[in-house]
Residue frames as qw, qx, qy, qz and C-alpha x, y, z in Angstrom:
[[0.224, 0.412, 0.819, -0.331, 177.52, 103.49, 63.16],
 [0.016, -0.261, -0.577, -0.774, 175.02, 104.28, 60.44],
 [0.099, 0.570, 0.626, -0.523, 172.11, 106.59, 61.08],
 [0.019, 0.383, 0.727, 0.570, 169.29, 107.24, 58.90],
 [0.052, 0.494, 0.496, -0.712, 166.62, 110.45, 59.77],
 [0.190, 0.412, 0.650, 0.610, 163.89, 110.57, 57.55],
 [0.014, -0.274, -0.109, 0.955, 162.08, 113.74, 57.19],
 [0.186, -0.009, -0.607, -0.773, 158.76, 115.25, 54.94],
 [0.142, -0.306, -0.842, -0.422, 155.88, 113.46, 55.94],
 [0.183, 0.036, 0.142, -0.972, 152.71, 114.91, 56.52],
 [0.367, 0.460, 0.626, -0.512, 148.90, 115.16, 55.97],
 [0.326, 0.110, -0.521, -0.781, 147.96, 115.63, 52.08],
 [0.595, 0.452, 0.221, -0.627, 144.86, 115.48, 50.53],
 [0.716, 0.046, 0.610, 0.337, 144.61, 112.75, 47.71],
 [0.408, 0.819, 0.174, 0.363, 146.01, 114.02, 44.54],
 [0.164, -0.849, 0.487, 0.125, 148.93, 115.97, 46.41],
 [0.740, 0.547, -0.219, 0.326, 152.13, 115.71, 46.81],
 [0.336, -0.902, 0.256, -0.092, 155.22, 115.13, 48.91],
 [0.628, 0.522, -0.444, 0.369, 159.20, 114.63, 49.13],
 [0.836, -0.480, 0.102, 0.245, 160.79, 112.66, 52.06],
 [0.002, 0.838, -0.486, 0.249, 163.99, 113.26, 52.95],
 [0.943, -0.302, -0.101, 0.095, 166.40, 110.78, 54.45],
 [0.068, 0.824, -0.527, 0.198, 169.84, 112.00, 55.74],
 [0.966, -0.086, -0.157, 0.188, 172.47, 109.29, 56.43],
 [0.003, -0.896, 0.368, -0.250, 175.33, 110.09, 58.52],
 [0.856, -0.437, 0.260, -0.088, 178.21, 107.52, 60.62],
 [0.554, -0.266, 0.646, 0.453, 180.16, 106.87, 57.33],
 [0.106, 0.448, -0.536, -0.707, 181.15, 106.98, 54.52],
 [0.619, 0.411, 0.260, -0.617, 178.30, 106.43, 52.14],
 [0.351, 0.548, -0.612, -0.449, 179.88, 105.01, 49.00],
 [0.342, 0.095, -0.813, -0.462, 178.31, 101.59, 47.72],
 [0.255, 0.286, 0.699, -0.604, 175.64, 101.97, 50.00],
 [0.197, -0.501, -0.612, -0.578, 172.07, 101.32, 47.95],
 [0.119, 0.203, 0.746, -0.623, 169.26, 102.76, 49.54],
 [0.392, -0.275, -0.638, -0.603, 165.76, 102.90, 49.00],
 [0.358, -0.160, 0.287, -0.874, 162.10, 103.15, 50.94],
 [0.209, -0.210, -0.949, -0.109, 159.72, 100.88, 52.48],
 [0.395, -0.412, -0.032, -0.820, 156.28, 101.61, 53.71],
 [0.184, -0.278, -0.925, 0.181, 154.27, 99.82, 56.64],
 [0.514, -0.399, -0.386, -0.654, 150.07, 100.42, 56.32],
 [0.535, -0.279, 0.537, -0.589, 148.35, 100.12, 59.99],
 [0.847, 0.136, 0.336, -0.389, 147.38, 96.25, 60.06],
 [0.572, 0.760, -0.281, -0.129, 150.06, 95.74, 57.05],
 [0.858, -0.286, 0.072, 0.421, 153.15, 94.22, 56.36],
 [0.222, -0.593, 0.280, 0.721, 156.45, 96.08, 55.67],
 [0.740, 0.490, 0.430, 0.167, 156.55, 96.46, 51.74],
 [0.443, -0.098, 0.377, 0.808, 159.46, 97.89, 49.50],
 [0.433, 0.872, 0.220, -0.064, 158.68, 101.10, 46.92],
 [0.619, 0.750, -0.156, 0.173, 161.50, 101.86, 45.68],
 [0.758, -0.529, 0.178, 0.338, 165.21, 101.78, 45.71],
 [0.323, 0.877, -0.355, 0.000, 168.65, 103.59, 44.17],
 [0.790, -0.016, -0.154, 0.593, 172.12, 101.90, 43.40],
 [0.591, -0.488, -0.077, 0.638, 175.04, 103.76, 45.22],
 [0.251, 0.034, 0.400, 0.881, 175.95, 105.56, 41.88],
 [0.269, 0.367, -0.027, -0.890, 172.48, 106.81, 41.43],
 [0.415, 0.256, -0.606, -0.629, 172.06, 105.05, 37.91],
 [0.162, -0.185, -0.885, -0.394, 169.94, 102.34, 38.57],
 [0.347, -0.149, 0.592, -0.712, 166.77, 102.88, 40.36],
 [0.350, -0.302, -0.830, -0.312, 163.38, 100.36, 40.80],
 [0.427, -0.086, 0.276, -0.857, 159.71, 100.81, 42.13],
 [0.145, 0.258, 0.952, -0.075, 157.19, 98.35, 42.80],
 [0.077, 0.415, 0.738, 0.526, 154.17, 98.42, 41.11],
 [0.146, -0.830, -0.532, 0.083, 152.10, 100.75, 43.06],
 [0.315, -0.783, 0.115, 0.525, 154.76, 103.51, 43.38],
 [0.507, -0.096, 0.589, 0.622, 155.71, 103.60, 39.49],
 [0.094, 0.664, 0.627, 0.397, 154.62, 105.67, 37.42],
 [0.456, -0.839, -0.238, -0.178, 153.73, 107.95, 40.57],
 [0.664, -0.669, 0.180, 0.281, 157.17, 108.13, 43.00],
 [0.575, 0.696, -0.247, 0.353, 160.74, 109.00, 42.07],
 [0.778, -0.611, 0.067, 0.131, 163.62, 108.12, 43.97],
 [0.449, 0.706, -0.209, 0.507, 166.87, 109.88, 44.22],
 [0.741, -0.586, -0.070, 0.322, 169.68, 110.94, 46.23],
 [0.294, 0.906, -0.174, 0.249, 172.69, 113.21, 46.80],
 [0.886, -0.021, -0.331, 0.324, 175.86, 112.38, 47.63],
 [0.150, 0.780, 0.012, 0.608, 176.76, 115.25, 48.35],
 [0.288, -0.456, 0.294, -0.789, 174.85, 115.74, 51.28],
 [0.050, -0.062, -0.989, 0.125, 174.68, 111.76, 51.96],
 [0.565, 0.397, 0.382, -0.614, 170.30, 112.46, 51.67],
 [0.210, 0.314, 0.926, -0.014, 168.12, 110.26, 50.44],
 [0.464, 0.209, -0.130, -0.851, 164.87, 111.89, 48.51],
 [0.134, 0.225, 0.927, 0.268, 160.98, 110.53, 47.54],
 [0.242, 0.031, -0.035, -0.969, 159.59, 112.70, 45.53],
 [0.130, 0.423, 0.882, -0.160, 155.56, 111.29, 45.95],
 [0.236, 0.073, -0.252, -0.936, 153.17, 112.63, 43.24],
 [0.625, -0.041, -0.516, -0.584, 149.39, 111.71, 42.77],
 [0.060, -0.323, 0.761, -0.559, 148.70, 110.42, 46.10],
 [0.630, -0.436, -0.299, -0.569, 145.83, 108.41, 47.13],
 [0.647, -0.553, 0.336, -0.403, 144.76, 107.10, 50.63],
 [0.989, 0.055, -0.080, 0.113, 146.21, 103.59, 49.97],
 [0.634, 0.518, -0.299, 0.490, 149.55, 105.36, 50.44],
 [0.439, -0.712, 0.254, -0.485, 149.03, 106.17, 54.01],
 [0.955, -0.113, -0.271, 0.035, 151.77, 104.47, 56.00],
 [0.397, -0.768, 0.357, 0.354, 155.17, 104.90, 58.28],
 [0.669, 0.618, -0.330, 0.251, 158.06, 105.45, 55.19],
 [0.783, -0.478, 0.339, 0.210, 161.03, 103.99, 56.44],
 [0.508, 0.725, -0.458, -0.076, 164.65, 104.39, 54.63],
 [0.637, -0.673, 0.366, 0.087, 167.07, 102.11, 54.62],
 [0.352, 0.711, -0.608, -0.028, 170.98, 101.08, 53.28],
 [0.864, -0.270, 0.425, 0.022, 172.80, 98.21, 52.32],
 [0.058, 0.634, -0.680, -0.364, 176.07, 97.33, 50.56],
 [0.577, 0.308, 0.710, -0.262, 173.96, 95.51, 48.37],
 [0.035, 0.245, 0.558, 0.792, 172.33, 95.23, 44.47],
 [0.288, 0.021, 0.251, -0.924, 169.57, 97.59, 44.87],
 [0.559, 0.032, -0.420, -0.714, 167.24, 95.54, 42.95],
 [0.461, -0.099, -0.861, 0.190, 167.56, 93.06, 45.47],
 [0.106, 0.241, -0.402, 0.877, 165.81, 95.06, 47.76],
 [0.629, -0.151, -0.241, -0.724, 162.39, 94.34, 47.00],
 [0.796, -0.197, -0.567, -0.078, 162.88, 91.08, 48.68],
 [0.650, -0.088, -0.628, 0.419, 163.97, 92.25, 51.45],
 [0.236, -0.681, -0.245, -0.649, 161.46, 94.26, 53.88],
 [0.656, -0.720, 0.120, -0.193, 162.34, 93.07, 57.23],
 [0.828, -0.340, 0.032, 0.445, 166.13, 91.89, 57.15],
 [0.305, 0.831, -0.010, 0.465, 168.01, 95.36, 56.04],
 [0.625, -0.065, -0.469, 0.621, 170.90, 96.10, 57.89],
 [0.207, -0.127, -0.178, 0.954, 170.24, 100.11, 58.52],
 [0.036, -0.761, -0.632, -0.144, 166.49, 101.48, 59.43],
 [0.095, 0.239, -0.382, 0.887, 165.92, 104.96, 60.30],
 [0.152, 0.192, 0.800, -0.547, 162.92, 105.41, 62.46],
 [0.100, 0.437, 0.794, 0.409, 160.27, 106.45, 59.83],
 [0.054, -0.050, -0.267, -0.961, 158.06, 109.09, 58.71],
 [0.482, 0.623, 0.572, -0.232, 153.78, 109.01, 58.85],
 [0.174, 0.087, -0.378, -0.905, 152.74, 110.22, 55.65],
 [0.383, 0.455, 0.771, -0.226, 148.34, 110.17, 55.82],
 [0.011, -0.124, -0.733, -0.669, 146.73, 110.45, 52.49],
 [0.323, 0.168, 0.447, -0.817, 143.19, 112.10, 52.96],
 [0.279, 0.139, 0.704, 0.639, 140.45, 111.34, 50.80]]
């Protein structure tokens, strides 16, 4: 059974900065993508970003490029989003999740992922 516990989020001030966390534990991690979705009060779900299994490929939707970085360690099966240059539009529950999948396919796919963890607040002051 996969389980996903994101970590990190918080209260910043726009113009900060913060780094989620997602640990994945249940199994064995290997050609698992994963990657982050956000849901805004009043909102639908919406993709920012996502990593292939290996690391090497990653993608961001247009609001989180430029501005986010997504990464991961196999190591320690954890998930990372490093979140720079914040503004209040980014204020939403972050949700990770994994799928034996092409990452880049992810963007299309905000509410049928196989593995959620329970999500994160991150509020964006201004």
């Amino acid at each position: 059974q996969v389980q996903l516990v994101e970590s990190g989020g918080g209260l910043v001030q726009a113009g900060g900065s913060l780094r989620l966390s997602c640990a994945a534990s249940g199994q064995t991690f290997t050609h698992y993508a994963m990657g982050w979705f956000r849901q805004a009060p009043g909102k639908e779900r919406e993709f920012v970003a996502a990593i292939s299994w290996s690391g090497g490929g990653t993608y961001y939707s247009d609001s989180a490029k430029g501005r986010f970085t997504v990464s991961k360690d196999n190591t320690k099966n954890t998930l990372y989003l490093q979140m720079n240059s914040l503004k209040p539009e980014d204020t939403a529950v972050y949700y990770c999740a994994a799928a034996i999948l092409a990452a880049q396919a992810m963007r299309n796919m905000p509410h049928s992922m196989p593995h959620w963890g329970q999500g994160t607040q991150v509020t964006v002051s201004s």
